[in-house]
C-alpha positions in Angstrom: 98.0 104.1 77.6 94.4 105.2 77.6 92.9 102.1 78.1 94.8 102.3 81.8 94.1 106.1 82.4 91.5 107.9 83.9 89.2 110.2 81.6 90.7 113.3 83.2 94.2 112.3 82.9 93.5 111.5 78.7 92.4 115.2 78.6 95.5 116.6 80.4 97.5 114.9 78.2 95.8 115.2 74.6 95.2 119.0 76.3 99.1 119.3 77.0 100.4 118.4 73.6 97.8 120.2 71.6 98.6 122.9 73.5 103.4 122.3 73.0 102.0 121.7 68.9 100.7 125.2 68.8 103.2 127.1 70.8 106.4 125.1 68.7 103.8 126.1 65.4 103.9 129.8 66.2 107.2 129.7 67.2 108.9 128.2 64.1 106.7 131.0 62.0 108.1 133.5 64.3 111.5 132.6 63.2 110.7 132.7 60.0 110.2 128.9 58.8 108.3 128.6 55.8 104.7 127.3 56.7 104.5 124.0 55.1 107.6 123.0 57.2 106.2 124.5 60.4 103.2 122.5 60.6 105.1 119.6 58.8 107.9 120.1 62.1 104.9 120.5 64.7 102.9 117.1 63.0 105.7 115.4 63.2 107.1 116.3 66.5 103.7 116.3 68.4 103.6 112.9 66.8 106.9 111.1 67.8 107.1 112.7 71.3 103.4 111.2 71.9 104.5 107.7 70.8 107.5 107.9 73.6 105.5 109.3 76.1 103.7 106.1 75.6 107.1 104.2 76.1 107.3 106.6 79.2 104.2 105.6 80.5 104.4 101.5 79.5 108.3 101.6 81.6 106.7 103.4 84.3 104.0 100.8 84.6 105.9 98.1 85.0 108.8 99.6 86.8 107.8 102.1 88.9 110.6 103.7 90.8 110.1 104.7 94.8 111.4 108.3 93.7 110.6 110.2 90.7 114.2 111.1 89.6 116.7 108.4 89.3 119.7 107.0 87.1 117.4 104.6 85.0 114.9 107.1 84.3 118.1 109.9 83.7 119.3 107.2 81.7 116.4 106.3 79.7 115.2 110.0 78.7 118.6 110.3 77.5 118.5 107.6 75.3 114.8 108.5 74.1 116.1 112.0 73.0 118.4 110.2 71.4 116.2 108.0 69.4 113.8 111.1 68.9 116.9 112.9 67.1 117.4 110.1 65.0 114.0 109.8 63.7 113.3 113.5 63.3 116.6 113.8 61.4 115.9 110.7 59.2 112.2 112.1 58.8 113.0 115.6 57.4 115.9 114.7 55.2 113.4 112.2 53.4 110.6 114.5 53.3 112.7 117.9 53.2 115.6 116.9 51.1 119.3 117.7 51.9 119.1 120.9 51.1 116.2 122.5 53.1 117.4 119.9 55.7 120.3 121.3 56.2 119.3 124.9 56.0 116.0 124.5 58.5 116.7 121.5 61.0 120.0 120.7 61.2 121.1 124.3 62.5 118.5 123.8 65.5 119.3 120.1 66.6 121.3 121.1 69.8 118.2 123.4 70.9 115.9 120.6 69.1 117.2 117.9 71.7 117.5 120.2 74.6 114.3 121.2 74.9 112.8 117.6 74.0 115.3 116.1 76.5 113.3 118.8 79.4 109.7 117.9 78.0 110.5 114.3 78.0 111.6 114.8 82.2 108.0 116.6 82.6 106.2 114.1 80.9 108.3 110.9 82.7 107.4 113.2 86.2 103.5 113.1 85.2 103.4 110.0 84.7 105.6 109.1 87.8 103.0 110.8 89.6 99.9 109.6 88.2 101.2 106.3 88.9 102.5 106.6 92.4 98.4 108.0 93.0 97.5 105.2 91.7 99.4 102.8 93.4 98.4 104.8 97.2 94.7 104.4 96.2 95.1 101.0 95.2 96.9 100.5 98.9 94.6 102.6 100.5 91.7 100.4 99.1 93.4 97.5 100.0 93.4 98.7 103.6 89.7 99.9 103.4 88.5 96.4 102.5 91.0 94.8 105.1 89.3 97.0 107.6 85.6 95.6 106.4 86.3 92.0 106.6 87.9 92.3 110.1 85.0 94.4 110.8 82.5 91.7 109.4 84.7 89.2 110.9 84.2 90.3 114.8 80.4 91.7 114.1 79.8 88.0 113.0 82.0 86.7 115.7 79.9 88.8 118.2 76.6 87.6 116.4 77.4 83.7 117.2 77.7 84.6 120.8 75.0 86.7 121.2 72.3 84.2 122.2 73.7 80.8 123.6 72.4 81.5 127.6 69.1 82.2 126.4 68.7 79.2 124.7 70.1 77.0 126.5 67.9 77.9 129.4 65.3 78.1 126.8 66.0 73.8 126.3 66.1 73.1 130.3 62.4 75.1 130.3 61.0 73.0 128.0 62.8 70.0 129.0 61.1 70.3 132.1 57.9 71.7 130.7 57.2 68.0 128.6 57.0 66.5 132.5 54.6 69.1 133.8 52.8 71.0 130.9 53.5 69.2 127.7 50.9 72.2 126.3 52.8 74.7 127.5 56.2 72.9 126.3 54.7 72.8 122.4 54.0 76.2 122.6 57.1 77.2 123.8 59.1 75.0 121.2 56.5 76.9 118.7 57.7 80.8 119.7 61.3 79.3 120.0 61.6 78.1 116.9 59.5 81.4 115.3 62.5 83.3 117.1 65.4 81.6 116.0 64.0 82.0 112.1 63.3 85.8 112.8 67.2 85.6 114.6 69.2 83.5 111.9 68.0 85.0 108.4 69.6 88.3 109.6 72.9 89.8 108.3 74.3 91.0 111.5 75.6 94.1 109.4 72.3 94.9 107.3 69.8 97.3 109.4 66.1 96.5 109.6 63.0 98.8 110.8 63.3 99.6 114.4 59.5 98.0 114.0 60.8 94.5 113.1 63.3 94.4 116.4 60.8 95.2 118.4 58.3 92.3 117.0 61.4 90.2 117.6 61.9 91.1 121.1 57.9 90.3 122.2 58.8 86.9 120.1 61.7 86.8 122.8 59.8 88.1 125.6 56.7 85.4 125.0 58.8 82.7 125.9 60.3 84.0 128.7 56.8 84.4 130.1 56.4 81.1 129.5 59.6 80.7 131.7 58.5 82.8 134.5 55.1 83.0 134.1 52.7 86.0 136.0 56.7 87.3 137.4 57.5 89.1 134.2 56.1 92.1 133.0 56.5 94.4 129.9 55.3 97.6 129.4 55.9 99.2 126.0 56.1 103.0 125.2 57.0 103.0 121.2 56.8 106.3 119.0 54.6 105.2 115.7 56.7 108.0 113.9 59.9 105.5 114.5 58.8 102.7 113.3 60.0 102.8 110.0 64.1 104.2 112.0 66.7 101.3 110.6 69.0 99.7 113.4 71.2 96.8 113.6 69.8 93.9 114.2 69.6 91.6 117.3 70.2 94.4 119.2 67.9 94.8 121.3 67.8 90.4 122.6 70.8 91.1 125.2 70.0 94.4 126.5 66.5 92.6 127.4 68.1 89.5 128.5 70.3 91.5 130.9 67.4 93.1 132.6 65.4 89.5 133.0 68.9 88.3 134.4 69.3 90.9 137.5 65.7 92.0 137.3 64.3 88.4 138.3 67.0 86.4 139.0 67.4 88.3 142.5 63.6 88.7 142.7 60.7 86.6 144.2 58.1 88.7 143.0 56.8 90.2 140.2 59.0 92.9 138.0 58.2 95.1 135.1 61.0 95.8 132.3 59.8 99.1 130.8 60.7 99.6 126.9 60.8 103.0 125.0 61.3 103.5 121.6 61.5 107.4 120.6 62.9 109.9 118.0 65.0 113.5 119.2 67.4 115.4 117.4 67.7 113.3 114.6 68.4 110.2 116.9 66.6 107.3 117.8 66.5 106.8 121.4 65.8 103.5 122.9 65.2 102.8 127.1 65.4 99.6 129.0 65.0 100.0 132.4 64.2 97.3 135.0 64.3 97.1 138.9 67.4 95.5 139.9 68.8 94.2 143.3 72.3 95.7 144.5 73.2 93.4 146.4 72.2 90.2 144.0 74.3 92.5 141.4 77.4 92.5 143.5 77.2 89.2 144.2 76.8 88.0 140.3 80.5 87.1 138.6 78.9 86.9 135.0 81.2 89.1 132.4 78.0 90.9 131.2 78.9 89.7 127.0 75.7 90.9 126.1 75.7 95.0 126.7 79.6 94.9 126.1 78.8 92.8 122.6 76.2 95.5 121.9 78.3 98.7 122.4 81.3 96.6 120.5 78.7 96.5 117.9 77.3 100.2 117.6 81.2 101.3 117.4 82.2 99.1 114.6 78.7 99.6 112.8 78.8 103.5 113.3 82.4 104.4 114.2 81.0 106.3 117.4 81.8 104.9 121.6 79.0 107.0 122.9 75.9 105.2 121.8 75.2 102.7 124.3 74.8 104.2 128.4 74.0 102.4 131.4 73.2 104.2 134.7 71.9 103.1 138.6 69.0 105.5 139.4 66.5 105.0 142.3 66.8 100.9 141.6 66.1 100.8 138.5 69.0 100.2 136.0 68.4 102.0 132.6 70.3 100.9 129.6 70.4 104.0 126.6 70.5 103.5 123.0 71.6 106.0 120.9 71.0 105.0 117.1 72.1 108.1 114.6 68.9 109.0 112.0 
């Protein structure tokens, strides 16, 4: 029994019977028992109701009813008060003799088996209940962890579809780079394959220094230059004092892919993406904001996987729908990241 129970329910118990030895004790002195057979009765009582408690509990753990009072365990109590008669009887008369047997116990078996027929019910309801908590925990564990691998499941789902546009556009550059700059193609396969190191050693679900992302976005950013040369433009605006602020990572890669995408895709000339990393209210707060073109944005058909992969992200990773905002303000589109501190 207490090699299954928690260390509080051992103490309830031990305190519990410790507690029925002394008041049966002070109640067979009350009525005038001599001592040696009060504390031989308490002993002995305290000792065989504790062994079929433990018959309680061993039943209950392998057949656990759905409700606490029933015919089997009616029945069974029944049948222990029984067998605790029998061996209380059989115990006294050996140790007691006939005589004081029949003058000191017998007289009180009908009480005797009442009252042990009552404590027996408590006890079977404690330990109907400690199991049933048990067996919701258990269940409610069971549920928890279910909840985590589905949630691993779609975060690393999400992660496998995160980058394919980028690098398959990444492969046509440099494809076409070996015919006309086979300098600039090496150096491109060079930051590429720097990137995708940086991008595939990362559990999706473990967070990293806000410091780290950002390294792995100008990783990202360097060979889109290479792409579109003198036309792209950063500008960063970070707050040393967040560098060291954990956030998922990746998460940054599509929310700076989307701006390159309608920022320069609609765009003949040069365009600057404008980055800002900054702490408030016990929040990190990152900016994205690039010039866009309505009308190339109206025409585009894409889905837009990347900012809808992100916010999917932030919800499963911190159980909050606010933390990613986009808003159209005086052409520029700005994309919000809200990371909790």
């Amino acid at each position: 029994m207490f090699l299954r129970t928690s260390t509080r329910v051992q103490i309830l118990f031990i305190a519990w019977t410790v507690i029925a030895c002394l008041v049966l004790f002070f109640l067979l002195l009350i009525n005038h028992f001599p001592i040696d057979i009060a504390w031989k009765d308490t002993l002995l009582s305290g000792l065989i109701i504790s062994i079929i408690s433990q018959i309680l509990y061993f039943i209950q753990t392998y057949y656990h009813a759905k409700k606490p009072v029933n015919f089997f365990n009616f029945g069974l109590i029944l049948v222990l008060t029984a067998i605790y008669q029998l061996l209380i009887n059989s115990s006294f008369k050996i140790i007691l003799g006939d005589e004081r047997w029949t003058q000191y116990i017998f007289p009180f078996e009908g009480a005797r088996a009442i009252i042990v027929f009552f404590i027996l019910i408590a006890v079977s309801l404690y330990w109907w209940i400690q199991k049933n908590q048990q067996i919701q925990s258990q269940v409610h564990q069971q549920l928890i962890e279910q909840e985590r691998a589905l949630t691993k499941a779609e975060l690393d789902n999400i992660h496998q579809q995160i980058q394919p546009h980028f690098l398959f556009n990444s492969l046509n550059s440099i494809a076409a780079l070996t015919e006309i700059n086979p300098q600039e193609a090496n150096r491109m396969i060079l930051l590429l394959s720097d990137f995708l190191r940086g991008t595939l050693r990362k559990d999706i679900q473990t967070l990293i220094p806000v410091s780290e992302e950002i390294d792995q976005i100008k990783r990202y950013l360097e060979i889109e230059k290479i792409r579109f040369g003198h036309r792209l433009k950063t500008d960063f605006q970070i707050d040393e004092a967040c560098l060291e602020t954990l956030v998922p990572p990746l998460l940054l890669q599509p929310v700076i892919e989307n701006a390159i995408k309608f920022g320069l895709y609609g765009s003949t000339g040069e365009v600057t993406i404008y980055i800002s990393v900054s702490c408030v209210n016990q929040n990190l707060l990152i900016e994205v904001r690039n010039p866009f073109d309505s009308d190339f944005i109206q025409e585009k058909t894409g889905k837009g996987f990347g900012l809808t992969s992100i916010k999917r992200r932030l919800t499963l990773l911190f159980n909050q729908n606010d933390l990613l905002i986009t808003e159209k303000k005086d052409n520029l589109f700005i994309t919000k990241i809200r990371i909790p501190i």
